[in-house]
N, CA, C and O of each residue as an XYZ file, in Angstrom:
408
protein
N      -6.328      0.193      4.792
C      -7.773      0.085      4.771
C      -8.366      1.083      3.778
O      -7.568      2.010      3.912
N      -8.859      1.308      3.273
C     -10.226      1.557      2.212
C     -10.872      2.544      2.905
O     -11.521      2.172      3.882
N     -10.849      4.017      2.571
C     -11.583      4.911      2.834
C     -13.092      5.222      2.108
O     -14.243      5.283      2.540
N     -12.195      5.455      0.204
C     -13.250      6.169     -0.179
C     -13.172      5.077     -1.718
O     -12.056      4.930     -2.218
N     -13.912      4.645     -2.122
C     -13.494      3.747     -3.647
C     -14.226      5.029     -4.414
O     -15.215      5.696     -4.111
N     -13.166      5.090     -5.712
C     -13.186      5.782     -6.739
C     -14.371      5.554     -7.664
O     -14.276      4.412     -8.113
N     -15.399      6.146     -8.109
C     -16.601      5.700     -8.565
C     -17.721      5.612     -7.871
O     -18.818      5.602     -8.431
N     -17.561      5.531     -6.449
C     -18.980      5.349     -5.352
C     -19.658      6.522     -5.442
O     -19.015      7.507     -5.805
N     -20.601      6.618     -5.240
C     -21.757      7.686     -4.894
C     -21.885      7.764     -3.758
O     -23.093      7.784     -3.523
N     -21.120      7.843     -2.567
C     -21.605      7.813     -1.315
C     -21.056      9.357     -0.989
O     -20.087      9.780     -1.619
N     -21.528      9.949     -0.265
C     -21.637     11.838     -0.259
C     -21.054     12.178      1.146
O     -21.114     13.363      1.475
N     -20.342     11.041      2.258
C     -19.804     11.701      3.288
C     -18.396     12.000      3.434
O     -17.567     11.100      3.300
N     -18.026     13.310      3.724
C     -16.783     13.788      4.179
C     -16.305     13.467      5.263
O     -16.939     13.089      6.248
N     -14.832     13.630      5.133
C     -14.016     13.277      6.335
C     -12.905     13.927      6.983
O     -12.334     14.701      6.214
N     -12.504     13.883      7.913
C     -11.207     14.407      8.934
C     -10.231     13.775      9.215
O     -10.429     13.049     10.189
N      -9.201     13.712      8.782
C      -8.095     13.247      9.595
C      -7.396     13.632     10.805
O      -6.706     14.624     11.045
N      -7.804     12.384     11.692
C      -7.317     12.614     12.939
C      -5.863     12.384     13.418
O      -5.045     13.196     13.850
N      -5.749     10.683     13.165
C      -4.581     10.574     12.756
C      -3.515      9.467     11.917
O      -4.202      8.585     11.401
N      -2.284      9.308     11.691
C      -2.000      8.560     10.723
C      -1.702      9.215      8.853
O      -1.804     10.438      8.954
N      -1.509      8.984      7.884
C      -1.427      8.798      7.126
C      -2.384      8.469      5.860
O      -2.665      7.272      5.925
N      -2.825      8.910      5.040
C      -3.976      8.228      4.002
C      -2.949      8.830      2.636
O      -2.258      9.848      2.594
N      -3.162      7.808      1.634
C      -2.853      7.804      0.330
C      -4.288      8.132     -0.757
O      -5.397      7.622     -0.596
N      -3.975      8.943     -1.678
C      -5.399      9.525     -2.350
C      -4.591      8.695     -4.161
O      -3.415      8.883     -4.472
N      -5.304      8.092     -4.787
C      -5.029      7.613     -6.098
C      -6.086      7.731     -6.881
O      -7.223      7.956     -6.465
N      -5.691      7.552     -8.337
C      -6.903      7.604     -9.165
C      -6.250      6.692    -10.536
O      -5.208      6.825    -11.178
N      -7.183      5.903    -10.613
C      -6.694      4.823    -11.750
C      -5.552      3.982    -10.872
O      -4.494      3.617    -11.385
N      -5.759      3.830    -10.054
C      -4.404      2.883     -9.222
C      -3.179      3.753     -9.045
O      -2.441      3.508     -8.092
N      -2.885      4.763     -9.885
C      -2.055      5.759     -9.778
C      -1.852      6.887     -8.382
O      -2.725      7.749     -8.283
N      -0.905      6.881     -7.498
C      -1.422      7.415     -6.474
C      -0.955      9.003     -6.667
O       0.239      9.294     -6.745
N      -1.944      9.936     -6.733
C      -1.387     11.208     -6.597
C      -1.420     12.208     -5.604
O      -1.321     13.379     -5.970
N      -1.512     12.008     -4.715
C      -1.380     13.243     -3.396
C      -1.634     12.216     -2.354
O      -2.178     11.133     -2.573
N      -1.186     12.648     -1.168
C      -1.329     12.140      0.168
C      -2.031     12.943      1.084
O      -1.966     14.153      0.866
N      -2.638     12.600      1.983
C      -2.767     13.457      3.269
C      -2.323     12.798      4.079
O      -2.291     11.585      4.284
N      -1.681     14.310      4.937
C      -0.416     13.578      6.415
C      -1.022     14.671      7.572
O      -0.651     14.426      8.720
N      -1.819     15.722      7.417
C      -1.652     16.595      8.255
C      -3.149     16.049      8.635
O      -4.080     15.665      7.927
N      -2.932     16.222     10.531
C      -4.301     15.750     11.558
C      -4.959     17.361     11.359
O      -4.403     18.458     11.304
N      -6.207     17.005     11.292
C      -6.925     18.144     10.647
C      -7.247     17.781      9.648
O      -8.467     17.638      9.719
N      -6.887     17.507      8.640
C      -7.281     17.647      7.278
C      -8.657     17.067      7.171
O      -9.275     16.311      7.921
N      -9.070     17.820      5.644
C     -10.717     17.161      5.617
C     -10.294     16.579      4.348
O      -9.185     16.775      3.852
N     -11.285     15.800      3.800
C     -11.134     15.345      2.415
C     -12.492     14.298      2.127
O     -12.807     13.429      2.940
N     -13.258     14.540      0.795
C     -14.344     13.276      0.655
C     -15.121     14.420      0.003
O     -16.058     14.145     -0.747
N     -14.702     15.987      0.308
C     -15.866     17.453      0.017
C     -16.329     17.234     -0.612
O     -17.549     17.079     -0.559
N     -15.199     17.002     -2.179
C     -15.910     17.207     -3.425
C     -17.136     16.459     -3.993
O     -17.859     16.769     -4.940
N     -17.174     15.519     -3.263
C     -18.631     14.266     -4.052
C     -20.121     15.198     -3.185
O     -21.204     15.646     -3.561
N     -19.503     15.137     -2.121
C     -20.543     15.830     -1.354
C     -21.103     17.291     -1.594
O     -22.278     17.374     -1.237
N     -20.671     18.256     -2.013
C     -20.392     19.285     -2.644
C     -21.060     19.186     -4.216
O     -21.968     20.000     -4.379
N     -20.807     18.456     -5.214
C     -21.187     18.671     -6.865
C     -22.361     17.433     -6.672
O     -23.383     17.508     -7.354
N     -22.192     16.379     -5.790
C     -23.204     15.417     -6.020
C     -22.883     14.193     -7.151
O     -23.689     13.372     -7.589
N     -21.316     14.348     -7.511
C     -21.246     13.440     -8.514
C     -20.261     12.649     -7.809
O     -19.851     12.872     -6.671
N     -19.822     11.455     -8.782
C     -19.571      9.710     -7.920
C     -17.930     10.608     -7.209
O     -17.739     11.822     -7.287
N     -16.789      9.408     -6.451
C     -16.273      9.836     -6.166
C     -15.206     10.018     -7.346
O     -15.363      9.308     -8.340
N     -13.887     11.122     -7.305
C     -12.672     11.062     -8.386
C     -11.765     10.308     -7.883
O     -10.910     10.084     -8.740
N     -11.527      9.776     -6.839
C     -10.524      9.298     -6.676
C     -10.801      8.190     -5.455
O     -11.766      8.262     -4.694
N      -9.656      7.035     -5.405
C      -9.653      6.254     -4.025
C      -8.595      7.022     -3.240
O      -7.731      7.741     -3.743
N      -8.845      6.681     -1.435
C      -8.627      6.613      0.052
C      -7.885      5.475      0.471
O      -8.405      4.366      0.598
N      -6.861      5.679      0.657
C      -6.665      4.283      1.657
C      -5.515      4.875      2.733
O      -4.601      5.684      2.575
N      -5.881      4.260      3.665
C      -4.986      4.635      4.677
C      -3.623      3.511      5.015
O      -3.518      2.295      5.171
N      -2.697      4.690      5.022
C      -1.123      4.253      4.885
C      -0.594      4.020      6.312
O       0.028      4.813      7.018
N      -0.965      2.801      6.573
C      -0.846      2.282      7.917
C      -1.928      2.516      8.725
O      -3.076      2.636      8.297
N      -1.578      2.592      9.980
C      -2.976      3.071     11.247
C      -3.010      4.814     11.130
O      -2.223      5.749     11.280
N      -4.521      4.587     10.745
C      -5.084      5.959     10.885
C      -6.484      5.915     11.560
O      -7.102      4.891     11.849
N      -6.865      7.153     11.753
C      -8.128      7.757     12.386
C      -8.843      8.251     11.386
O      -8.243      8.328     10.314
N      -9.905      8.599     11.411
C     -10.529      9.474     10.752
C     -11.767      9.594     11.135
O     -12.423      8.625     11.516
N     -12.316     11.030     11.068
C     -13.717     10.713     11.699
C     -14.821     11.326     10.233
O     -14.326     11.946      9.293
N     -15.810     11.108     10.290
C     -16.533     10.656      9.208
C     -17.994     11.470      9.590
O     -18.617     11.377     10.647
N     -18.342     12.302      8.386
C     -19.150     13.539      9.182
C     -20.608     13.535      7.327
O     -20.267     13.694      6.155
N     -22.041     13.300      7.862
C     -22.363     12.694      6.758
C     -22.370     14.039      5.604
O     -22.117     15.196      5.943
N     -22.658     13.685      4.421
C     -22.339     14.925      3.597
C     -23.458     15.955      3.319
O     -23.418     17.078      2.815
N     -24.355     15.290      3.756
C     -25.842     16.176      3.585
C     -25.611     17.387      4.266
O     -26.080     18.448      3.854
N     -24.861     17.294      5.368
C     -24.387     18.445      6.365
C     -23.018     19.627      6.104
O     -22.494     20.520      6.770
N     -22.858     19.116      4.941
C     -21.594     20.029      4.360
C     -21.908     21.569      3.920
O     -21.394     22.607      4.337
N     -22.428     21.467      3.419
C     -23.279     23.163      2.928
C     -23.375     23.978      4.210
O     -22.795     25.021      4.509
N     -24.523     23.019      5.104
C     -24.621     24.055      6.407
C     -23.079     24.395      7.331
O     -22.809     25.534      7.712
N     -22.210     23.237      7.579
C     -21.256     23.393      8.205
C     -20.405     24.421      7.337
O     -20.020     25.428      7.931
N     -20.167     24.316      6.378
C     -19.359     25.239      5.408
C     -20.335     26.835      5.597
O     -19.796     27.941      5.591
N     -21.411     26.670      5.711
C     -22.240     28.219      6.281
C     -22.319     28.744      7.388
O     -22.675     29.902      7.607
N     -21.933     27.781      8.325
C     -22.260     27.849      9.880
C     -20.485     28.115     10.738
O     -20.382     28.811     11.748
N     -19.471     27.529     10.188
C     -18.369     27.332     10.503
C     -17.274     28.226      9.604
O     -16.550     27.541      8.883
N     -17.128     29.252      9.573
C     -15.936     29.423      8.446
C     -14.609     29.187      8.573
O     -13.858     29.170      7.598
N     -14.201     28.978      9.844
C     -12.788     27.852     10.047
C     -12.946     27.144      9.363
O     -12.207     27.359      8.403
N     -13.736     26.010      9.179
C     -13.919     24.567      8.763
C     -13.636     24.820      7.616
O     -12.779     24.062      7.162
N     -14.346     26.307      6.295
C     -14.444     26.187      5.129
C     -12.968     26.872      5.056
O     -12.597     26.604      3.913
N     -12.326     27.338      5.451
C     -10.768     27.931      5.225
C      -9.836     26.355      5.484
O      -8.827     26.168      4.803
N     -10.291     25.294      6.516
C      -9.427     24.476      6.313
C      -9.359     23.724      4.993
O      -8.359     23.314      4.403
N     -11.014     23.608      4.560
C     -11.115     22.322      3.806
C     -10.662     23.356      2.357
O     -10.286     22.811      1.320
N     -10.757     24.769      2.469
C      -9.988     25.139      0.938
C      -8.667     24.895      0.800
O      -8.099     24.659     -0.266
N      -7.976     24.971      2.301
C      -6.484     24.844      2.594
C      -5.807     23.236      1.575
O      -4.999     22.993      0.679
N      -6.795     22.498      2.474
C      -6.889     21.420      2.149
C      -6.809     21.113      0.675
O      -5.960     20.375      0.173
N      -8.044     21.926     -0.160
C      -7.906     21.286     -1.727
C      -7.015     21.990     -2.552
O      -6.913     21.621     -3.722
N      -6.179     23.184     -2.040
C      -5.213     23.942     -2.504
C      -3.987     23.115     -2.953
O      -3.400     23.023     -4.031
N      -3.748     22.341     -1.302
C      -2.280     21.666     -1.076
C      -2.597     20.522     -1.682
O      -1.527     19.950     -1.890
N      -3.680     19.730     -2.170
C      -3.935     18.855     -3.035
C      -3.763     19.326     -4.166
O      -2.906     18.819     -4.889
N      -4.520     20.399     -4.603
C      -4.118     20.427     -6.320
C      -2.661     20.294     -6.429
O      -2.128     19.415     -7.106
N      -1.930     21.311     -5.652
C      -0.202     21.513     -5.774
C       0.346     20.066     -5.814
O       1.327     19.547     -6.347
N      -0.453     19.714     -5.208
C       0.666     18.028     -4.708
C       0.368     17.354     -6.190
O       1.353     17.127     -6.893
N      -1.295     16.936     -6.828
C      -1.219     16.223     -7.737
C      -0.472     17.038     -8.853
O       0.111     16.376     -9.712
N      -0.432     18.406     -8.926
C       0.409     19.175    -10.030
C       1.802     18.542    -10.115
O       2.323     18.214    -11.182
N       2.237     18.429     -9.180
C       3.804     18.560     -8.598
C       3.853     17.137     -9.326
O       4.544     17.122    -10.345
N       3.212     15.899     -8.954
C       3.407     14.643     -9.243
C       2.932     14.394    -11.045
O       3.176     13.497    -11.852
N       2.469     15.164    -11.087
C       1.792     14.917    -12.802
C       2.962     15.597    -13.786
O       3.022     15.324    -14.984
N       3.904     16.540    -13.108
C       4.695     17.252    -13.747
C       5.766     16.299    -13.867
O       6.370     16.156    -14.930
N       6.141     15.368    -12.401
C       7.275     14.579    -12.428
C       8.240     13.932    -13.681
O       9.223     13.242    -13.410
């Protein structure tokens, strides 16, 4: 299923609860998320520009869906949340590094 299409302007972030999601760009898939917890969707919501990449989930997944207007405050209000979701774009850069190096 279709999380996030690459190019949308739509500004809400998300959580993985559970399951599997595949992250691609140009049809090319470069990083995954596997870990429950994870956030991912920040960055559109965050700079305000379209999305970089597509979502799709790799089999049955969860996810819960949190709108993006609320990201700033939660990232001000929560600093768990903002240590996961850096966690989060860390082990993404590494992953698309790792795969771009292949």
């Amino acid at each position: 299923d279709l999380i996030i299409k690459e190019g949308n302007t739509d500004k809400n972030f998300y959580q993985l609860l559970q399951g599997q999601l595949i992250i691609s760009k140009n049809e090319k898939v470069i990083s995954e998320i596997t870990q429950p917890g994870e956030y991912f969707g920040e960055m559109s919501a965050l700079t305000n520009e379209p999305r970089s990449a597509t979502v799709r989930a790799k089999g049955k997944s969860i996810v819960k869906v949190f709108p993006g207007e609320k990201l700033k405050e939660t990232i001000e209000n929560y600093p768990d949340i903002s240590l996961r979701i850096i966690h989060s774009l860390i082990r993404r850069i590494n992953e698309t590094d790792r795969r771009l190096t292949q």
